[in-house]
C-alpha positions as CSV (number, residue, x, y, z in Angstrom):
1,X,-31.7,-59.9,67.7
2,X,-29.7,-62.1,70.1
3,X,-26.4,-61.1,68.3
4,X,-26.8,-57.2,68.0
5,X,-26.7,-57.3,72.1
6,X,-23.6,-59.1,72.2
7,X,-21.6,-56.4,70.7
8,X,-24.1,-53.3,71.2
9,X,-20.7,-50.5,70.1
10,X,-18.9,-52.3,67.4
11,X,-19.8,-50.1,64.8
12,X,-19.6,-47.0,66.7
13,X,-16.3,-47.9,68.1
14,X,-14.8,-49.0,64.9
15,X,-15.6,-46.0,63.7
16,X,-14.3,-44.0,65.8
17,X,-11.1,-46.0,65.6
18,X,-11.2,-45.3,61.9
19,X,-11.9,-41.5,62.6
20,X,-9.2,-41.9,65.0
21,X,-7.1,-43.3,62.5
22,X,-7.2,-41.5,59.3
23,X,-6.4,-37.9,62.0
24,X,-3.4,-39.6,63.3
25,X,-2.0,-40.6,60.0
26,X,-2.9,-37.0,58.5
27,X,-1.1,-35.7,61.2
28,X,1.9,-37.7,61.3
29,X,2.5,-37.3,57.3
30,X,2.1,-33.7,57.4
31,X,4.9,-33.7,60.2
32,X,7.0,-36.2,57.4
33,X,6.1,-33.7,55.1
34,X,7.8,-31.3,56.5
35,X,11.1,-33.0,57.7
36,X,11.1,-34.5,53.7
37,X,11.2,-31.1,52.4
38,X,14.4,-30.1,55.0
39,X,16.0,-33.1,54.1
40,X,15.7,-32.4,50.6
41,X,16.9,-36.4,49.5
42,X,14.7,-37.2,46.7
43,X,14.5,-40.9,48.3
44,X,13.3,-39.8,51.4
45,X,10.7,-37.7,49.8
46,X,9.5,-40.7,47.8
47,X,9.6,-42.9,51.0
48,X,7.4,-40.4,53.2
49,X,4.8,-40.4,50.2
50,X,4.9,-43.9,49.4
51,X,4.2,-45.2,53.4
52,X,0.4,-44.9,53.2
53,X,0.2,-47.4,50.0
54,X,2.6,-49.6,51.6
55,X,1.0,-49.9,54.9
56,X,-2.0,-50.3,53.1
57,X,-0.6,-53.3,50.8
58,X,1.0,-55.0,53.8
59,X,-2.6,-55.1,55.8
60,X,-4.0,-56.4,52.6
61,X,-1.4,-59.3,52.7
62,X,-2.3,-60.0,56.3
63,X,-5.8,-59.9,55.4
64,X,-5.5,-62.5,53.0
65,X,-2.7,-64.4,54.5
66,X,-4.2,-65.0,58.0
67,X,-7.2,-67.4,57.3
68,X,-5.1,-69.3,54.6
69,X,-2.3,-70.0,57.7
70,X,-5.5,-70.9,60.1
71,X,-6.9,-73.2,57.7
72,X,-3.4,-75.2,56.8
73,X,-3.2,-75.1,60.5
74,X,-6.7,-76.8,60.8
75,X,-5.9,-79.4,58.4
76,X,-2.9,-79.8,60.0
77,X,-4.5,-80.7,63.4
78,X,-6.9,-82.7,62.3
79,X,-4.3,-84.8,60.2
80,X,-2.6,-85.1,63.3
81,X,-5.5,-86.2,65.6
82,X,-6.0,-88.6,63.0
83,X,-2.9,-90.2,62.9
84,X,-3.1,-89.9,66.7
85,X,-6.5,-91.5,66.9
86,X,-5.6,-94.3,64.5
87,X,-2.5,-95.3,66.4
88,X,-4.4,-95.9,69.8
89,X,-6.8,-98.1,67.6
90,X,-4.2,-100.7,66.6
């Protein structure tokens, strides 16, 4: 019970982020939509279709790659203080 009072609008404001989120992106592909079809470059077009999937795979990749760099960094301190601690010793 302690823990739902320290963070009493997380879900509610992420959320709204997400609402917030999903708007903005509709809005801004439409807009790519549009400047795709002027263009007419078949690259361009595939480019302002494919940017969702991309962003999408790139958070994914940051999802999975941040706690695997903060626990080689944890091992890495604690190697360190190790060596550290075992050098004061002798």
């Amino acid at each position: 019970m302690t823990n739902s009072n320290h963070y009493p609008f997380w879900t509610s404001d992420t959320v709204a982020a997400a609402v917030l989120a999903g708007v903005g992106t509709a809005s801004f592909q439409s807009r790519l939509d549009l400047w795709a079809a002027n263009l007419n470059i078949p690259a361009v077009t595939v480019l302002v279709h494919g940017w969702p999937m991309l962003m999408i795979f790139a958070g994914l990749v940051l999802l999975v790659i941040h706690p695997a760099a903060e626990r080689s960094a944890r091992s890495a301190s604690a190697r360190e203080s190790t060596e550290t601690s075992g050098e004061f010793r002798s």
